[in-house]
C-alpha positions as CSV (number, residue, x, y, z in Angstrom):
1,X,109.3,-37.1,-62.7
2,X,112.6,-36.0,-63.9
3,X,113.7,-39.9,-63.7
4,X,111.0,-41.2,-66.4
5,X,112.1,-42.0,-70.0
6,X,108.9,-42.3,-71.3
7,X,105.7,-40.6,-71.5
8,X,103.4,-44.3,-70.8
9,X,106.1,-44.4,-67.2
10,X,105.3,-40.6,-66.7
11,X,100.9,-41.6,-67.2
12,X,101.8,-44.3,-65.0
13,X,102.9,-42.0,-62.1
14,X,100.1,-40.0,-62.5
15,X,97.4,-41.8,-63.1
16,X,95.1,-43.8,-60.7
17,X,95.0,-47.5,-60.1
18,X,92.2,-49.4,-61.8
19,X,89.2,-50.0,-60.0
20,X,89.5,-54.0,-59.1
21,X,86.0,-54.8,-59.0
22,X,86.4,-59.0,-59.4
23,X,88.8,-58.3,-55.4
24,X,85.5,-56.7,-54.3
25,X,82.8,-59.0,-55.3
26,X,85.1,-61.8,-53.9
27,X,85.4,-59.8,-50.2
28,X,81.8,-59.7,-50.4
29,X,81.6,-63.2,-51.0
30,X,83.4,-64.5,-48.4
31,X,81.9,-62.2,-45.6
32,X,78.3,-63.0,-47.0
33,X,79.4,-67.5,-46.6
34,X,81.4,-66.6,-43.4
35,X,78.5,-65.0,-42.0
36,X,75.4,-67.5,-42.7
37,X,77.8,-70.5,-41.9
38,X,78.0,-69.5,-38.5
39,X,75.9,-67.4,-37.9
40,X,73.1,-69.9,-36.5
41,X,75.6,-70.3,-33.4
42,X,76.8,-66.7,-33.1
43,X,74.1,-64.4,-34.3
44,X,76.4,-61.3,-33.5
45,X,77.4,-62.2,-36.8
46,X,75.2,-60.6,-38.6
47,X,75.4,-57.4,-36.8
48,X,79.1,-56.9,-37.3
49,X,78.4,-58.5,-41.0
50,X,75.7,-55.5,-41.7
51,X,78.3,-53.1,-40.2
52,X,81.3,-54.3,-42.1
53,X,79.1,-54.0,-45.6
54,X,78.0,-50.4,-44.9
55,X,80.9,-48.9,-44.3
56,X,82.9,-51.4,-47.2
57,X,80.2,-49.7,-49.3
58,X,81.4,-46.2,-48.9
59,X,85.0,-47.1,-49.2
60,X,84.4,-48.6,-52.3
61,X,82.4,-45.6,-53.5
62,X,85.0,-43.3,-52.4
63,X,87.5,-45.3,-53.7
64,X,86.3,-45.5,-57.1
65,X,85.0,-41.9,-57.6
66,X,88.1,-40.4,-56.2
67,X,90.9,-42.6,-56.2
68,X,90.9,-44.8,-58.7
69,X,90.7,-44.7,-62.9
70,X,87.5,-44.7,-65.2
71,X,86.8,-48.0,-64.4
72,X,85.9,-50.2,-68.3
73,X,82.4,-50.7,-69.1
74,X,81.1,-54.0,-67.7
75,X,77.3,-55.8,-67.7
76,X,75.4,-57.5,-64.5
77,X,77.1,-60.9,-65.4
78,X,79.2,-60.6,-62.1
79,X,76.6,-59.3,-59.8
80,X,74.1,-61.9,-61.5
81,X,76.7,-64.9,-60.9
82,X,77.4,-63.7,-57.5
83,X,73.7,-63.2,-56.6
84,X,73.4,-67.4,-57.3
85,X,75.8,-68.1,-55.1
86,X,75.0,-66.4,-52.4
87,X,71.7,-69.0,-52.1
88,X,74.0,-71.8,-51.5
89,X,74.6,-70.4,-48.2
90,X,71.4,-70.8,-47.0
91,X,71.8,-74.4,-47.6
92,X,75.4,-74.0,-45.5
93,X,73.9,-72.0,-43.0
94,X,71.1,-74.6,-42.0
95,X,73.3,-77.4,-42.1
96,X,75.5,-75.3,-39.6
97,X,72.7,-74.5,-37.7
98,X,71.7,-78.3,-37.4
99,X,74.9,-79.3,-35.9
100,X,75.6,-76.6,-33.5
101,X,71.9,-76.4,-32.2
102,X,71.6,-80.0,-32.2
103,X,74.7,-80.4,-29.4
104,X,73.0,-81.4,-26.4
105,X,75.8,-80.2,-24.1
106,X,76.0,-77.0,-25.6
107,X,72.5,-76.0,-26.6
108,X,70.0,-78.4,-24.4
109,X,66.6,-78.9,-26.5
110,X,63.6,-81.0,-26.0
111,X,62.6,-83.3,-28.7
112,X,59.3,-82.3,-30.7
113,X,56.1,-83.0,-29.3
114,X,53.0,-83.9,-30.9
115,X,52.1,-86.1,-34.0
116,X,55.8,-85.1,-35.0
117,X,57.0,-86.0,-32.2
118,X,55.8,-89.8,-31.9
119,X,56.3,-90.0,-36.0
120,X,60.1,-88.8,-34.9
121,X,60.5,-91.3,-31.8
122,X,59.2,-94.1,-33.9
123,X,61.6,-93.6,-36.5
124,X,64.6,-93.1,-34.5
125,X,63.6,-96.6,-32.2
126,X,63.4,-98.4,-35.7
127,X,67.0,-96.9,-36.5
128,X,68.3,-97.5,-33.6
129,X,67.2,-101.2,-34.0
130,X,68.6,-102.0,-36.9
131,X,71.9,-100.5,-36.1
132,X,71.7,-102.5,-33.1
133,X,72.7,-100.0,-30.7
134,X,69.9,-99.9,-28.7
135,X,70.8,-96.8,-27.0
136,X,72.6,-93.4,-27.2
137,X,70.6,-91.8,-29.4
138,X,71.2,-88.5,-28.0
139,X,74.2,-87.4,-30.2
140,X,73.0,-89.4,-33.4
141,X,71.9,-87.1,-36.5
142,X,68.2,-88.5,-36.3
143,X,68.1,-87.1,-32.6
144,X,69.3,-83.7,-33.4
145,X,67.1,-83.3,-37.3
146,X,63.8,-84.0,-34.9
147,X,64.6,-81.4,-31.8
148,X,62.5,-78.3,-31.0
149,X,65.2,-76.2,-31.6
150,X,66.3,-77.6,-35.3
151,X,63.3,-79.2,-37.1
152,X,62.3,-76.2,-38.9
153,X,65.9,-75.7,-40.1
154,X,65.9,-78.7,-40.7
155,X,62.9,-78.3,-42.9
156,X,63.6,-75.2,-44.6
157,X,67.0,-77.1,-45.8
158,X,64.6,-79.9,-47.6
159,X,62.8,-77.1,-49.2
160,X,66.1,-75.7,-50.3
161,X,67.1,-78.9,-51.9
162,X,64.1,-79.3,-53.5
163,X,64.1,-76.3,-55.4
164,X,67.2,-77.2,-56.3
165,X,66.4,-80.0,-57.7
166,X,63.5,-78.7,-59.9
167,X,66.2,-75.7,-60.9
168,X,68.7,-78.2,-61.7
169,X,65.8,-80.5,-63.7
170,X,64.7,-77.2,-65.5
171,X,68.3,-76.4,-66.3
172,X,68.7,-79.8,-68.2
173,X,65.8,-79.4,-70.0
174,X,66.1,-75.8,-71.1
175,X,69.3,-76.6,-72.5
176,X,68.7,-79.5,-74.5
177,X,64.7,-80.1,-75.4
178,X,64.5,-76.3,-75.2
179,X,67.2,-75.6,-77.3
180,X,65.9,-78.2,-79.8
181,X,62.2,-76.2,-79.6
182,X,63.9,-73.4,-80.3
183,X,65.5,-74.3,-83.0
184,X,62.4,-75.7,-84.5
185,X,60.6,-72.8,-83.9
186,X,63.4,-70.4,-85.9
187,X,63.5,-72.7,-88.7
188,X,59.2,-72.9,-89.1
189,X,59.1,-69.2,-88.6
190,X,62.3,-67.1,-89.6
191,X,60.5,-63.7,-89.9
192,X,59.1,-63.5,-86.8
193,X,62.3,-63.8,-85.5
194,X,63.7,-60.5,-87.1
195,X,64.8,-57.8,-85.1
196,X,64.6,-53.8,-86.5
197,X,67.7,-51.7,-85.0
198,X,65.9,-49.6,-82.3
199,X,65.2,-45.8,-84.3
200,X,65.2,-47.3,-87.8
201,X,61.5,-48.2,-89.5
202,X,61.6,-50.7,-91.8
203,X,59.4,-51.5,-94.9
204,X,56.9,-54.2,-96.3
205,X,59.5,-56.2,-97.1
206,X,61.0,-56.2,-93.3
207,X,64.4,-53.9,-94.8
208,X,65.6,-51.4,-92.5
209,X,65.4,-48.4,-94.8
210,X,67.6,-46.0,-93.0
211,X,71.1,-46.4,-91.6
212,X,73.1,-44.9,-88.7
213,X,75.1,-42.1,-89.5
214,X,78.2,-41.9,-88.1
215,X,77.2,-38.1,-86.4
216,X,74.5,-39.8,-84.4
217,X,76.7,-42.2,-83.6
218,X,79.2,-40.3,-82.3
219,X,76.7,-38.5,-79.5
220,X,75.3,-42.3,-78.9
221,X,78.8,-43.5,-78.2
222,X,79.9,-40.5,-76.4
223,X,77.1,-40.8,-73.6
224,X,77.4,-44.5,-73.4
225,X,81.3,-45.3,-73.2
226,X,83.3,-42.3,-74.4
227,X,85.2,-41.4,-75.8
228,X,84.3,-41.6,-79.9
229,X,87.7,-40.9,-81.1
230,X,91.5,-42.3,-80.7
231,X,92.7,-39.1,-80.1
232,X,94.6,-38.7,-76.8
233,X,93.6,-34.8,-76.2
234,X,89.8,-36.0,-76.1
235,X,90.3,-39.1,-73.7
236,X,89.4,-38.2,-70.2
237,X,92.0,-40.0,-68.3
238,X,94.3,-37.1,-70.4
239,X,92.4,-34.2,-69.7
240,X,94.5,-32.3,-67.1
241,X,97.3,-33.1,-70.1
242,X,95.5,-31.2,-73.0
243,X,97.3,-28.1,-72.9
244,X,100.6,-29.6,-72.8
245,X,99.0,-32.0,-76.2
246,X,97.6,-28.7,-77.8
247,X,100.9,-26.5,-77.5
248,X,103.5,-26.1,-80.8
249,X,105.5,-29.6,-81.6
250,X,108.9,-29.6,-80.8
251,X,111.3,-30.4,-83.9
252,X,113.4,-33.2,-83.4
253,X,116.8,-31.7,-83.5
254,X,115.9,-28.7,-80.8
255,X,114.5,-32.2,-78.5
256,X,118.1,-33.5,-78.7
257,X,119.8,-30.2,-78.5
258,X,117.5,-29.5,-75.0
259,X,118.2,-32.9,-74.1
C-alpha cells in the first residue's frame, strides 16, 4: 500500500472485482446448447448438466455476495434475451437426435408400422424412383425421419418450426400494421393515453397537482439504487473508509513537509 500514489490505485487494491454477469449468462448459454445438442445420443448429459448448474449457482451467489463489488442496477433484458434463445435448442437438439438415432449401425430401429408406416414406405419408394436409385434407402434422410425411434422427434421439430413461423409472422405484423394501429389509436384518442405519476392525484383537467419533493425522493432513491448523494463518506463501497473521510483535513504544506 505504501507503493500507491493515488487514492483511485489505493480503492483499486482494496476493493472487489465487478460482478461480470454478461461471462455468466454466456457460460450458461453454452452449457444449456452443448447439452440439448447432444444430449439425444448421450443422455448422461443432462445429469452432469443439472449438476454443473447447481453447484455454478452457488459459486455465483457466493461470488457475488462476498467477493465481488455492488454489482450496477440492471432489468430482465438479459435473462429475457437469453430465455429466447435457449428455445432454439430444442430445434438443435431434435435435429441431433434425428441423425444419431436414425444411424442404423449405431442405434438399429424398425421403421413405423401402421397407417404411418405404409404412408412412410410409399413415399420413400416414390423418392427413391425418382432419384433413380432403386435401392439403399437405409442411410437416406427419408429412411431415418419415418423410424420408430425418430418420428416423434421428428414431429415435435415440425411443431417447433411452426411456431416459429406464426412468431416470426406475428413479429412482422406487430411491428409494422401494429405500430401503424397504434399510432392511429394515440392520435384519435390522446387522453386516454395519459399516465398520472404513481402517488400523485390529478384533477378534472388530467394535471397532476402535487409534485415530488426532493425528501421523498431521497428515501425512494435510497431503497431502490443508493446512494442519493455524491458524497464519498455515504457511498457503500467507502464505508469501511468513513472514519479516515470524517477525520480533520490535513493542510497542504504539513502533507509536503510529512511527505
Amino acid at each position: 500500500t505504501k507503493k500507491q500514489k493515488h487514492q483511485i490505485q489505493l480503492l483499486r487494491l482494496y476493493q472487489n472485482p465487478p460482478f461480470d454477469i454478461s461471462a455468466k449468462f454466456a457460460q450458461l448459454m453454452t452449457t444449456v446448447f452443448v447439452t440439448m445438442t447432444y444430449s439425444a445420443g448421450m443422455p448422461l448429459l443432462n445429469l452432469f448438466a443439472a449438476g454443473y448448474m447447481l453447484f455454478t449457482y452457488w459459486c455465483d451467489k457466493t461470488e457475488l455476495l462476498w467477493g465481488s463489488k455492488r454489482p450496477p442496477a440492471i432489468d430482465t433484458t438479459m435473462a429475457l434475451d437469453s430465455s429466447q434463445y435457449m428455445l432454439y435448442s430444442v430445434a438443435l437438439h431434435c435435429a441431433f437426435g434425428i441423425w444419431m438415432l436414425g444411424q442404423p449401425c449405431t442405434f438399429p430401429s424398425n421403421p413405423v408400422g401402421g397407417s404411418l408406416g405404409s404412408f412412410s414406405s410409399s413415399a420413400m419408394t416414390k423418392a427413391s424412383a425418382a432419384s433413380g436409385t432403386g435401392g439403399g434407402v437405409e442411410n437416406t434422410l427419408g429412411a431415418r425421419l419415418t423410424k420408430e425411434s425418430t418420428w416423434m422427434i421428428f414431429a415435435l421439430l415440425l411443431v417447433c418450426i411452426g411456431l416459429w413461423c406464426i412468431w416470426t409472422v406475428l413479429w412482422i405484423l406487430g411491428g409494422t400494421v401494429g405500430e401503424f394501429f397504434g399510432c392511429i389509436r394515440i392520435c384519435l384518442c390522446p387522453r386516454s393515453n395519459q399516465v398520472t405519476p404513481s402517488g400523485h392525484d390529478s384533477d378534472s383537467d388530467g394535471e397532476v397537482d402535487a409534485m415530488l419533493v426532493w425528501d421523498k425522493a431521497k428515501r425512494q432513491i435510497e431503497a431502490i439504487c443508493p446512494p442519493a448523494s455524491y458524497k464519498m463518506s455515504e457511498h457503500p463501497n467507502f464505508r469501511t473508509l468513513q472514519p479516515s473521510m470524517s477525520g480533520p483535513l490535513l493542510d497542504p504544506m504539513d502533507a509536503t513537509h510529512l511527505s
